[in-house]
C-alpha positions as CSV (number, residue, x, y, z in Angstrom):
1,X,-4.1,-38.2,30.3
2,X,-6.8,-38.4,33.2
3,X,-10.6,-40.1,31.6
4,X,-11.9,-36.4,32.4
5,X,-9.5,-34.8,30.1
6,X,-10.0,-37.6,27.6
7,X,-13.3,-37.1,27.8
8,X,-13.2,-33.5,27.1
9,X,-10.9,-33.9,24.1
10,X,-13.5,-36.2,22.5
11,X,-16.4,-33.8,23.3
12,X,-14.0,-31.1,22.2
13,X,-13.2,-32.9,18.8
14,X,-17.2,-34.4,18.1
15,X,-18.1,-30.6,18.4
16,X,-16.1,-29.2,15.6
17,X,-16.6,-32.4,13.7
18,X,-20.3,-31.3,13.9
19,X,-19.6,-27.6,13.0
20,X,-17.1,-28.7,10.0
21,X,-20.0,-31.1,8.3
22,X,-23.1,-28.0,9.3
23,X,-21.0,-26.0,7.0
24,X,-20.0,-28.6,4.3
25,X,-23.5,-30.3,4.5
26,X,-26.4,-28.1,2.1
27,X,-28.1,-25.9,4.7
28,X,-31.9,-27.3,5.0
29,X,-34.7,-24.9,3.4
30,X,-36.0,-22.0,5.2
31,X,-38.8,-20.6,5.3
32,X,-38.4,-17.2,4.5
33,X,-41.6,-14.5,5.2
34,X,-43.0,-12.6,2.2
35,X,-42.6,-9.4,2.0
36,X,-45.4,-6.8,2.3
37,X,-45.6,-3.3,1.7
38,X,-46.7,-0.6,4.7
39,X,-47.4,2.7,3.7
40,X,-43.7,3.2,3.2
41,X,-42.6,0.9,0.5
42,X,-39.1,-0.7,0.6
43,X,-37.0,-0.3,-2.1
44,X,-34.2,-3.2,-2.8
45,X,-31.1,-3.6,-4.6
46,X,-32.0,-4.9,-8.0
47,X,-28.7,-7.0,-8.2
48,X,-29.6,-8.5,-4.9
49,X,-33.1,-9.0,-6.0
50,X,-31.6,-11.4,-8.9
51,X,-32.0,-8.8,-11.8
52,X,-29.2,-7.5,-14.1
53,X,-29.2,-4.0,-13.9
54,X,-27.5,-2.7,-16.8
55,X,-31.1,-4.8,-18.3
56,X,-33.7,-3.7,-16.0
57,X,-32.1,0.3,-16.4
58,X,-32.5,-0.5,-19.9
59,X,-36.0,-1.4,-19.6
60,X,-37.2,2.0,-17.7
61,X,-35.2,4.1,-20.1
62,X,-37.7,2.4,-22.9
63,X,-40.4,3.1,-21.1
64,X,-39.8,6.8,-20.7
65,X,-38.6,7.0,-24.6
66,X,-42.0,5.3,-25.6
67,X,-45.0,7.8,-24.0
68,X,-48.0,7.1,-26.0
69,X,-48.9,9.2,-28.8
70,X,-52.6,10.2,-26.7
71,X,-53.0,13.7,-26.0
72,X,-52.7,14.8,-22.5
73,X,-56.0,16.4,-22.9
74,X,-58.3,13.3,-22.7
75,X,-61.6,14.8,-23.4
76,X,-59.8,15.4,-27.0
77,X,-58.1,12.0,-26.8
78,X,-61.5,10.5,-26.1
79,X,-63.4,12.6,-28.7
80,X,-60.8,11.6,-31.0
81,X,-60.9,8.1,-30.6
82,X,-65.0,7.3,-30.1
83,X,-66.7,10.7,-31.7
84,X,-67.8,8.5,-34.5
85,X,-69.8,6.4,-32.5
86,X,-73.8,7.5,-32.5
87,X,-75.0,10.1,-30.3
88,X,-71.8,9.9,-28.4
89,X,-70.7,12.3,-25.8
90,X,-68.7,12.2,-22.5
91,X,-70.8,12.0,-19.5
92,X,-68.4,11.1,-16.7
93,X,-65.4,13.0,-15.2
94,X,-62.2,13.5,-16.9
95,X,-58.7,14.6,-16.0
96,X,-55.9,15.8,-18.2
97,X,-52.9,13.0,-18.1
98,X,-49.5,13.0,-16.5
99,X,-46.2,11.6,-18.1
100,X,-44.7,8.6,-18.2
101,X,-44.3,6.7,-15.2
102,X,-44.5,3.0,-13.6
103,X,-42.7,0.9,-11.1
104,X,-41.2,-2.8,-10.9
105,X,-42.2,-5.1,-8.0
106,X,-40.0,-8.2,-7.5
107,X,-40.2,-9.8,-4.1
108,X,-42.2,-7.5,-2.9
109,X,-39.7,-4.9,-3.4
110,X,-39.5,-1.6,-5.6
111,X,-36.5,-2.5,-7.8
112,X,-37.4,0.8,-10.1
113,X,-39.8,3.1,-10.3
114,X,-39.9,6.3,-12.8
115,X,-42.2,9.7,-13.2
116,X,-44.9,10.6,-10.9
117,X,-45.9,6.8,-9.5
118,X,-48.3,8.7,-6.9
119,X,-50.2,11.0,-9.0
120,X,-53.8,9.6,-9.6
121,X,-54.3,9.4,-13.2
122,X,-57.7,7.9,-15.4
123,X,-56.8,4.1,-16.7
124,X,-59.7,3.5,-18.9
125,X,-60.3,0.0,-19.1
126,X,-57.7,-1.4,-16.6
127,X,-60.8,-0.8,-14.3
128,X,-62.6,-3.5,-15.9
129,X,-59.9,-6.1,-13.8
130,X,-60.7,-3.8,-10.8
131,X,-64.5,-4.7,-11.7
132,X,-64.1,-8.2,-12.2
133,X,-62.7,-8.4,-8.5
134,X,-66.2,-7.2,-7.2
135,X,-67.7,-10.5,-8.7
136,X,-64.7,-12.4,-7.7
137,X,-65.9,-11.0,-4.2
138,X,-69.5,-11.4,-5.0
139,X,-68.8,-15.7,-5.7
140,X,-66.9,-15.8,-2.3
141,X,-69.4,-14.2,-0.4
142,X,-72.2,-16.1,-1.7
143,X,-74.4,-13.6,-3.2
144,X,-73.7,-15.7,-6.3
145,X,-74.3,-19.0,-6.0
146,X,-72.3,-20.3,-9.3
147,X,-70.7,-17.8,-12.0
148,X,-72.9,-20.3,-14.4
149,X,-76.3,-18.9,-12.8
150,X,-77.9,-16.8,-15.0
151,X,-78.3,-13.2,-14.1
152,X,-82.0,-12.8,-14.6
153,X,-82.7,-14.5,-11.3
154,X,-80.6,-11.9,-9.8
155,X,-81.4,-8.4,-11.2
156,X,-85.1,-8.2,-12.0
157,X,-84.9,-4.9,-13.0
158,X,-86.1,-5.2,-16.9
159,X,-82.0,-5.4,-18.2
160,X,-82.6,-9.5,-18.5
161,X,-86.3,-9.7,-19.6
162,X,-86.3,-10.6,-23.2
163,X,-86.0,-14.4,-24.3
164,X,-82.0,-13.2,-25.5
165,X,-81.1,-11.5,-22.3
166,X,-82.7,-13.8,-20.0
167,X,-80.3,-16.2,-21.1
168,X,-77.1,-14.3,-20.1
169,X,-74.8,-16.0,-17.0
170,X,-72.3,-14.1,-15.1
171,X,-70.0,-15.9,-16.8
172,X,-71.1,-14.0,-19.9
173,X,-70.9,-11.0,-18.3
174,X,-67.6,-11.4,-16.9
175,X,-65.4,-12.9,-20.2
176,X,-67.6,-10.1,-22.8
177,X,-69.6,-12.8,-24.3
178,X,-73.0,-12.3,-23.5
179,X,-74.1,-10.4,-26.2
180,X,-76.4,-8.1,-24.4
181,X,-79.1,-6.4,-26.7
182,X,-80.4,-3.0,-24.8
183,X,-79.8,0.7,-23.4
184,X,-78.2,1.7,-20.2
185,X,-77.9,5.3,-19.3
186,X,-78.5,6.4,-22.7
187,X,-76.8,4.0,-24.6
188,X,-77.3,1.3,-27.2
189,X,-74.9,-1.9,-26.9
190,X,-74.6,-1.2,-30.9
191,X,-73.5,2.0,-30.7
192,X,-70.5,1.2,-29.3
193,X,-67.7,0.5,-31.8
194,X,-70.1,0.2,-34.3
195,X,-68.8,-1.3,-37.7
196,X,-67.1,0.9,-39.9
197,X,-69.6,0.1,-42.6
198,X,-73.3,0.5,-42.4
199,X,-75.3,3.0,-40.3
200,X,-77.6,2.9,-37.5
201,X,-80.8,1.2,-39.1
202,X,-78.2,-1.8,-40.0
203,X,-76.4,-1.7,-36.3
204,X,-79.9,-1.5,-34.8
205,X,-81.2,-4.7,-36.3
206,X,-77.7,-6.2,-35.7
207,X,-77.8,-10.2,-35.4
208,X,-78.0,-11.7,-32.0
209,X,-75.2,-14.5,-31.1
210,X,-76.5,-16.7,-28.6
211,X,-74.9,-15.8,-25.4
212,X,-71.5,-17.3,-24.4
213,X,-70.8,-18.4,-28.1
214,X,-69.1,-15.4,-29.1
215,X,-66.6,-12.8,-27.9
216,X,-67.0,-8.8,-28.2
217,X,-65.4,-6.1,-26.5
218,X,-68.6,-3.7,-25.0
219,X,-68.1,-1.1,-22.6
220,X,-72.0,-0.8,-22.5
221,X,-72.3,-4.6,-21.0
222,X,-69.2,-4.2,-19.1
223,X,-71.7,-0.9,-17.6
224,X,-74.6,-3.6,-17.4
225,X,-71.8,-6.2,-15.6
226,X,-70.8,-3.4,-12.7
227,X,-74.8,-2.2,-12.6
228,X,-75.7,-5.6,-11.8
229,X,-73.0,-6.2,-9.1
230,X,-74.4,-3.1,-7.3
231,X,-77.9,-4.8,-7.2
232,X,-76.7,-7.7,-5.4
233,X,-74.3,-5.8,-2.8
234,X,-77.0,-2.9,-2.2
235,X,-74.1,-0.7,-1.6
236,X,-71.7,1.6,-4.2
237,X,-69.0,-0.8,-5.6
238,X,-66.2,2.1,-4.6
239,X,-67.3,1.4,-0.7
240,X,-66.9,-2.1,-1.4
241,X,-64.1,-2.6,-3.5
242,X,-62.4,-0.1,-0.7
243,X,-63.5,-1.8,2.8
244,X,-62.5,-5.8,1.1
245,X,-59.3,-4.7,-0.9
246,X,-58.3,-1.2,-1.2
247,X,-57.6,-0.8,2.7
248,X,-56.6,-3.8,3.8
249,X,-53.7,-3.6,0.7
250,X,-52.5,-0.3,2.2
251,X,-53.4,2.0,-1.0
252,X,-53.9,5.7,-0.4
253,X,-57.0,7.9,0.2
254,X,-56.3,9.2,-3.5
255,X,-58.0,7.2,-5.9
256,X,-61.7,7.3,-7.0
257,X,-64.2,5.1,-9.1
258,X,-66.5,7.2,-11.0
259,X,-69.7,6.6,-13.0
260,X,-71.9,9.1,-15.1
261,X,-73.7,12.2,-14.1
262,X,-76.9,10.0,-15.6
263,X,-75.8,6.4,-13.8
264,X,-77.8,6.8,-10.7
265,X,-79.5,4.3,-9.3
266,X,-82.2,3.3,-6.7
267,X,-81.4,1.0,-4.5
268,X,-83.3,0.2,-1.1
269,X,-84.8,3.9,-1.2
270,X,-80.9,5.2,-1.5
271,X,-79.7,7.0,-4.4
272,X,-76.1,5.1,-5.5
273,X,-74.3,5.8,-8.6
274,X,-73.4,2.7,-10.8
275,X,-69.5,3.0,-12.0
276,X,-68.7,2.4,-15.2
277,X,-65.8,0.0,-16.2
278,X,-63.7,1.8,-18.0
279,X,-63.8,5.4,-19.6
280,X,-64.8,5.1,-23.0
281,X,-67.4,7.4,-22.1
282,X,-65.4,9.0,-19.3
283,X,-65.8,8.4,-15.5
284,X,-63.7,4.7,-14.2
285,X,-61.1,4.0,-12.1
286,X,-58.6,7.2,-11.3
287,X,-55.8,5.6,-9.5
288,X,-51.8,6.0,-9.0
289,X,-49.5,3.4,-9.9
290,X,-48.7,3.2,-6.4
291,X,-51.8,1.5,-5.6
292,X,-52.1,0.0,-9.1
293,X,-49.1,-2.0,-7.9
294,X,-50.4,-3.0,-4.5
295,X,-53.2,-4.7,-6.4
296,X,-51.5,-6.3,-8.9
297,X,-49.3,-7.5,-5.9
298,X,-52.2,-9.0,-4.3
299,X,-52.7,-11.0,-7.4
300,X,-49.0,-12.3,-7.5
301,X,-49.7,-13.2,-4.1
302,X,-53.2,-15.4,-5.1
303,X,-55.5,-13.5,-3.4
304,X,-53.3,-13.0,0.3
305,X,-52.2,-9.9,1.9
306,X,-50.0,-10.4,5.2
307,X,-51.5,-13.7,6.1
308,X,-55.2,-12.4,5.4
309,X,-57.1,-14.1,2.4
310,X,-58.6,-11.5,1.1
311,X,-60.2,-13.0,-2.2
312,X,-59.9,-16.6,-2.8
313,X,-57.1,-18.3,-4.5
314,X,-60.0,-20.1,-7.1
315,X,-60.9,-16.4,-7.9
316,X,-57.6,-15.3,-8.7
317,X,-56.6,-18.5,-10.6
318,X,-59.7,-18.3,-12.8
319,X,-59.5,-15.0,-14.4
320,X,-57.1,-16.5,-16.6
321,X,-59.4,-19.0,-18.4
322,X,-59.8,-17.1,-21.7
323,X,-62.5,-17.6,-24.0
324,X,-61.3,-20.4,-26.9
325,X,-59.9,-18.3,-29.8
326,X,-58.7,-15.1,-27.4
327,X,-56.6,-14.5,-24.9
328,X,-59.4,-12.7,-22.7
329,X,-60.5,-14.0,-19.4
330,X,-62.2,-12.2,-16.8
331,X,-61.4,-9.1,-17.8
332,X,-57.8,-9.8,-17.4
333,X,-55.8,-10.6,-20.8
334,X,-53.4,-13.2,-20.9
335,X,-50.1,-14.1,-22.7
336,X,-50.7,-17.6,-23.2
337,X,-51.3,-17.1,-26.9
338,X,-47.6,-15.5,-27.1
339,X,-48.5,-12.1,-28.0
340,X,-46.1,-10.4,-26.7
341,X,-42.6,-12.9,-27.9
342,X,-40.1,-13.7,-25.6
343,X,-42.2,-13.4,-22.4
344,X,-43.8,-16.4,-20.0
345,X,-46.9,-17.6,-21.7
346,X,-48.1,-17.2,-17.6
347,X,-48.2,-13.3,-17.8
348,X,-51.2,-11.7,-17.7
349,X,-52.0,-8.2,-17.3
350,X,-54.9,-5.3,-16.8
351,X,-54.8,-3.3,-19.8
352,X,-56.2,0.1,-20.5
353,X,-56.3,3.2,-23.5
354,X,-53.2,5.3,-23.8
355,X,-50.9,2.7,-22.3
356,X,-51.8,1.8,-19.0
357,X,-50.9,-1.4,-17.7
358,X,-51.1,-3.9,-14.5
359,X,-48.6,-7.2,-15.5
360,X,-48.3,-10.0,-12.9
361,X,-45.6,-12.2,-13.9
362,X,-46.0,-15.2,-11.5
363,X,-43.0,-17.1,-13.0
364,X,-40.8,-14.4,-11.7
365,X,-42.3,-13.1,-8.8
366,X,-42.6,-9.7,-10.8
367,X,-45.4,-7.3,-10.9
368,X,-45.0,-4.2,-13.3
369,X,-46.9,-1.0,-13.6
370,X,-46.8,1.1,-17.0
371,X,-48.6,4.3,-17.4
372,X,-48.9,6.3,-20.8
373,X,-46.5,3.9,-22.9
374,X,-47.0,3.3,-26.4
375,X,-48.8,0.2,-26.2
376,X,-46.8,-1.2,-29.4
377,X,-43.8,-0.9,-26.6
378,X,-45.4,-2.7,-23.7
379,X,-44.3,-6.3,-25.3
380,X,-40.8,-5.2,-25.6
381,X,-40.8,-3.5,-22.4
382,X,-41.5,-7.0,-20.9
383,X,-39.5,-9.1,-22.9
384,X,-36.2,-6.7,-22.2
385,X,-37.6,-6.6,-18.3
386,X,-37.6,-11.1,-18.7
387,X,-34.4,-10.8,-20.2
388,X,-33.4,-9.0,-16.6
389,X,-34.0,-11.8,-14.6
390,X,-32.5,-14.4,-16.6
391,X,-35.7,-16.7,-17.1
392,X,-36.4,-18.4,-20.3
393,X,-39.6,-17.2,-21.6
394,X,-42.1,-20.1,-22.8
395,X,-42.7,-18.5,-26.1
């Protein structure tokens, strides 16, 4: 054999030695893009996705099977729930509910999705996590310098004036434990949820808790949290909450942040109204679990939508620091505690009346959206849903 054949014979034989150990030898780590939604959303193969189907089917059929008890008349449901309260009445929009419906994101990816998951529907307080964005926005831009700065050098409107109030922070505001003593719109802090003993001369002479020392649920400061936001941007929290996130995320031209027909505000000679954060008394967030999941998406994703940062990782990692004793943060609830068994202590979710629900499940790259479950249900939902994807829950 001539040295030119030889020598293509050992080039020959060194280039399948080469393919025989790229296929034996572990391939090295790639990259792989994430996935984003467009206005179409992809749907994927649960199985391919890494979920057992016969589970995750499972899961959806409890979800349908469990539609909260609330009427679909929510003026009644409302009334029903809050009429006790003093002097209460509704005095922002509401809308009768749909059915059942929600959506599993994993990867990205629609891996199910049940009922109407484009109809815009009211979610209560599930707009107090849309809320807490705008000051997550708020710290980012600058326009608070620390969520420890108190809000009295910010809004000097007379909300912040008496020696209690003037020692409220955002960070008060933000985790409900600023114990806020006033009116807004026509309402006392102590009429809502009063106790279920005593009457108004005893709720009107309540005991004040030095701010930040104790933990209440208060749709009224919640109000005073989004009024005071709209102070510092000078511009309706809708506008702003839709030009930073809303767009950028891809969500439809059907949802709508509402206030009360008395929340109007002043600002710079303009008249604004000031949303409310939920809608205890009507009016918040009416939104379809379409875009519900887009922004629960961009919170599984820290903050980042196709390579844009559009709130900052520190924001999205904080709202999980609960106050000690609950498993509230910034206005996001947590699972650390183990409330709902058999599911990552890392969940946490947006949560509103009647069963509606935002649930970003970092561990397993899962976002869920539930709309009109019973919310006795929700924790099984989830822990049938983990039981899908094969993880072991940390609880």
């Amino acid at each position: 054999m001539s040295r030119r054949a030889n020598r293509r014979m050992i080039s020959i034989h060194t280039a399948i030695t080469a393919m025989m150990l790229a296929l034996l030898l572990p391939a090295p780590a790639v990259s792989q893009k994430l996935y984003y939604p467009d206005k179409k959303w992809e749907v994927a193969d649960p199985e391919e996705m890494g979920l057992n189907r016969e589970l995750l089917d499972s899961a959806v059929s409890f979800a349908i099977n469990n539609e909260t008890s609330t009427e679909r008349d929510l003026r009644i449901a409302i009334l029903r729930s809050f009429g006790r309260e003093p002097f209460f009445r509704i005095i922002g929009p509401v809308r009768p509910r749909g059915g059942p419906s929600g959506m599993v994101i994993k990867g990205g990816y629609i891996v199910a999705q049940w009922g109407d998951t484009r109809r815009p529907d009211m979610t209560f307080s599930v707009t107090k996590s849309f809320l807490s964005t705008i000051g997550g926005l708020a710290l980012d831009d600058g326009l608070i310098d620390d969520i420890d700065d108190y809000a009295a050098d910010y809004v000097w409107s007379g909300k912040y004036e008496s020696s209690h109030n003037s020692k409220i922070k955002w960070r008060h505001l933000l985790n409900q434990t600023s114990d806020w003593s006033g009116e807004l719109f026509g309402i006392y802090d102590w009429a809502d949820r009063p106790p279920r003993l005593g009457g108004i001369d005893e709720w009107s002479r309540r005991e004040l808790h030095e701010p930040g020392t104790r933990y209440q649920y208060n749709d009224v400061r919640v109000n005073l949290l989004a009024y005071s936001l709209l102070h510092i941007y000078r511009q309706p929290l809708p506008v702003v909450l839709k030009d930073r996130i809303m767009d950028p995320i891809g969500a439809s031209s059907s949802w709508r942040w509402y206030g009360y027909e008395n929340s109007w505000v002043n600002i710079d000679g303009i008249k604004m109204q000031s949303v409310s954060g939920g809608a205890h008394f009507g009016g918040g967030m009416f939104i379809s679990a379409e875009d519900q999941a887009r922004f629960g998406l961009l919170f599984l994703r820290k903050g980042e939508w196709k390579g844009e940062q559009l709130i900052s990782r520190e924001w999205v990692g904080s709202v999980t620091e609960t106050t000690p004793g609950t498993n509230y943060g910034y206005m996001w609830w947590s699972n650390e505690r183990g409330s709902w068994r058999g599911v990552p202590g890392s969940v946490y979710y947006a949560s509103g009346f009647g069963g509606n629900y935002i649930i970003v499940d970092n561990e397993n790259d899962i976002v869920v959206v539930l709309r009109w479950i019973d919310s006795r249900a929700a924790g099984t939902f989830m822990r049938i849903l983990t039981e899908a994807t094969g993880g072991t829950p940390n609880n």
